[in-house]
C-alpha positions in Angstrom: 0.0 0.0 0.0 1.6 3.3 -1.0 4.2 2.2 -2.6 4.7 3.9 -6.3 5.7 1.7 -9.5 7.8 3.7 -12.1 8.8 2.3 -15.6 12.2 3.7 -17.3 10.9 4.4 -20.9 12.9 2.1 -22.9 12.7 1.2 -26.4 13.8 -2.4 -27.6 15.0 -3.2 -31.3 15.1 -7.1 -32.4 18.1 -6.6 -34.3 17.4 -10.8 -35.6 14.5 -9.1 -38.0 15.3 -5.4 -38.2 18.6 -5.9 -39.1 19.3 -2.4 -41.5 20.6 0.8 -41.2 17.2 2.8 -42.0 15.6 0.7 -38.9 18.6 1.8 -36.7 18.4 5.3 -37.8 14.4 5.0 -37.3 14.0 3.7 -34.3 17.5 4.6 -32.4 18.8 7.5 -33.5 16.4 9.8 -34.5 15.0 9.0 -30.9 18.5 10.2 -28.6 17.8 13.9 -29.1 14.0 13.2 -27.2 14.8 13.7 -23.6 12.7 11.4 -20.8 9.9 13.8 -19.2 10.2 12.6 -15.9 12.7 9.8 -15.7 16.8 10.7 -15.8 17.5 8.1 -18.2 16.2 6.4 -21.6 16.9 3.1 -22.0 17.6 1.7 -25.7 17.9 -2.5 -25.1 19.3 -4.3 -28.6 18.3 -8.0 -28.4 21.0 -10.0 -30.6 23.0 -7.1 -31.3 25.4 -9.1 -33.5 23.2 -9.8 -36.6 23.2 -6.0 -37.4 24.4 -5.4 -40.3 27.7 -3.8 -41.0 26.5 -0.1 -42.1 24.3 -0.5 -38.8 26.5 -0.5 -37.1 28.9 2.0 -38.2 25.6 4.3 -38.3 25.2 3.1 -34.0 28.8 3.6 -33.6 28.8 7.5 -33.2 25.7 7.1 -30.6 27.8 4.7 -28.8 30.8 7.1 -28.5 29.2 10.2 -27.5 25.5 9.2 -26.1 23.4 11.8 -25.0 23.9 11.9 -21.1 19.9 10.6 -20.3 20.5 7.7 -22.2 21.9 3.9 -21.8 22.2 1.3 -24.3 22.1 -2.0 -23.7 23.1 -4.7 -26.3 22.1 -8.8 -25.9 24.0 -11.2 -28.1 25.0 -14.8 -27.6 27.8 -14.6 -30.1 29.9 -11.8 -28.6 32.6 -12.6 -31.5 30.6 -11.0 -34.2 30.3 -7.9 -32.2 33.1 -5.2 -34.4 35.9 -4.5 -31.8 34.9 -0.9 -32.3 31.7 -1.1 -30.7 33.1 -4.0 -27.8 35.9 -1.1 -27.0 33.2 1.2 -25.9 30.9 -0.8 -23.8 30.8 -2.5 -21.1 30.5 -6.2 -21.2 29.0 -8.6 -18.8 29.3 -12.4 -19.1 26.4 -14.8 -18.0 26.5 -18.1 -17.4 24.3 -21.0 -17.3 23.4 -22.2 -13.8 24.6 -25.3 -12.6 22.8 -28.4 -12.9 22.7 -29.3 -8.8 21.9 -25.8 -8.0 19.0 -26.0 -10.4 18.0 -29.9 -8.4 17.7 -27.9 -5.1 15.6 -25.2 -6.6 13.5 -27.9 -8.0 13.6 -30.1 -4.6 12.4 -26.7 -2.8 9.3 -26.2 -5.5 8.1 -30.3 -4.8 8.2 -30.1 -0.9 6.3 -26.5 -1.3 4.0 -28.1 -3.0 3.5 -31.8 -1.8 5.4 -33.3 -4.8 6.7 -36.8 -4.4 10.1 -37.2 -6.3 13.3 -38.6 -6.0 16.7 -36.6 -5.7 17.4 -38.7 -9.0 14.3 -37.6 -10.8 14.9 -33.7 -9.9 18.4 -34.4 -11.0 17.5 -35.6 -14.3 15.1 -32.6 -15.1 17.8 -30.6 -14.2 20.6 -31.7 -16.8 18.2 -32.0 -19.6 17.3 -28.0 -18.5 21.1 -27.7 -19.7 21.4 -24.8 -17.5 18.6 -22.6 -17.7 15.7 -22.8 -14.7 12.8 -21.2 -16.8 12.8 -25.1 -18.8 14.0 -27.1 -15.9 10.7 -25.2 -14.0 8.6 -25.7 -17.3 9.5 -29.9 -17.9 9.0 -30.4 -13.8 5.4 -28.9 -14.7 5.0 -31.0 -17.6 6.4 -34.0 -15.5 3.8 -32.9 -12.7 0.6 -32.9 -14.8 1.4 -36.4 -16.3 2.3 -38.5 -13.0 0.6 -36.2 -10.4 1.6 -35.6 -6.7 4.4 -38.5 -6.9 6.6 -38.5 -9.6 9.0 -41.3 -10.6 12.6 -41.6 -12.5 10.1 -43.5 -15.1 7.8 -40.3 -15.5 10.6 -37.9 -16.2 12.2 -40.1 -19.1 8.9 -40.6 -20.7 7.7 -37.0 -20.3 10.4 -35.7 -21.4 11.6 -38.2 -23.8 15.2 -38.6 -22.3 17.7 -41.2 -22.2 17.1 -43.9 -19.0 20.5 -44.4 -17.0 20.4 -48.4 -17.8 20.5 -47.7 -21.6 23.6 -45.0 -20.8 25.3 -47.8 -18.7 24.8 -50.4 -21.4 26.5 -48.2 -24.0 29.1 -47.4 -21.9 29.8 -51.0 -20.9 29.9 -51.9 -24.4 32.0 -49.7 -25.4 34.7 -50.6 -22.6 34.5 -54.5 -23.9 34.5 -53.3 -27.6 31.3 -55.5 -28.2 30.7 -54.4 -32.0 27.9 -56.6 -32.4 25.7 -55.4 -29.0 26.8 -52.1 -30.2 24.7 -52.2 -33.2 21.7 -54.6 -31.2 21.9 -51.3 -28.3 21.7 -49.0 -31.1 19.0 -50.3 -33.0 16.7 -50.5 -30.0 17.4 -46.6 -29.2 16.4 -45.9 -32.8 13.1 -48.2 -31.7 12.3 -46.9 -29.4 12.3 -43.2 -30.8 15.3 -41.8 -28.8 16.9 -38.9 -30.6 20.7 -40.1 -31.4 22.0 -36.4 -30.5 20.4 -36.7 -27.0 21.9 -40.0 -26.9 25.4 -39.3 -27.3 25.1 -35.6 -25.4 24.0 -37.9 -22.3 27.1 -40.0 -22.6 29.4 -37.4 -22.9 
């Protein structure tokens, strides 16, 4: 009660599908010289900054260098080596990681005993290496996993749900492969390709 919500004004450009100069000019730069009414700064956010093209960003460049003092860019790539070493040189970069796979099990083991859900450390743990890091999906497949098995989830539920690799087929390939068994190597194989496994999961979970 009381308390006041204020939004920065910000504008956000997908550089993936406005990739040319005329959108930069358009919706960047002719914007800088409009100061904020009431806020101090203006906030220009560039989601996948690195598929700009090359006159964009040679046209961004001069913002970059000498920005109006109300306004802050801020630029979101995943592929930071396609960002020109001109504009890297004048910003600031910060580096985030994905979150580890047991830290992402103990959020999940939190979420099941705040809500009465049954599951094993193993099952959490699963969920949370096939989330490869990011919590939104682990959070998304444990509610996926949830609405098929209900209030008690199994090791079984979370390889079917989710259509992941069960540890016994992983420790048959790996036994395998430390006999050399060519033959059961091709048997193993053909029965992951039965039973609708995708080979790139297959092998990711090995590794």
């Amino acid at each position: 009660p009381g308390k006041v919500v204020r939004f920065i004004p910000r504008t956000e450009i997908d550089a993936a599908t406005h990739t040319g100069v005329d959108n930069v000019r358009g919706v960047i730069i002719e914007g800088l010289a409009i100061t904020p009414v009431r806020d101090r700064y203006k906030i220009f956010i560039i989601d996948e900054v690195h598929q700009l093209s090359s006159s964009s960003f040679n046209a961004l460049l001069k913002s970059i260098e000498e920005p109006p003092p109300h306004v802050v860019f801020m630029m979101a790539t995943t592929e930071i080596g396609k960002i020109p070493d001109t504009v890297l040189s004048r910003a600031q970069v910060f580096e985030f990681h994905t979150i580890p796979a047991h830290v992402i099990a103990a959020h999940l083991r939190t979420i099941a005993d705040a809500e009465g859900i049954e599951a094993p450390d193993e099952a959490l743990a699963l969920i949370a290496r096939a989330a490869e890091g990011s919590m939104r999906d682990a959070q998304s497949a444990f509610d996926q996993v949830i609405a098929f098995a209900g209030g008690r989830v199994s090791l079984e539920d979370v390889t079917t749900v989710l259509g992941l690799v069960g540890r016994d087929v992983l420790f048959e390939v790996v036994s395998i492969v430390a006999d050399e068994d060519a033959p059961r190597a091709f048997e193993v194989a053909g029965r992951i390709v039965e039973r609708g496994y995708d080979l790139r999961l297959v092998c990711r979970e090995l590794s």
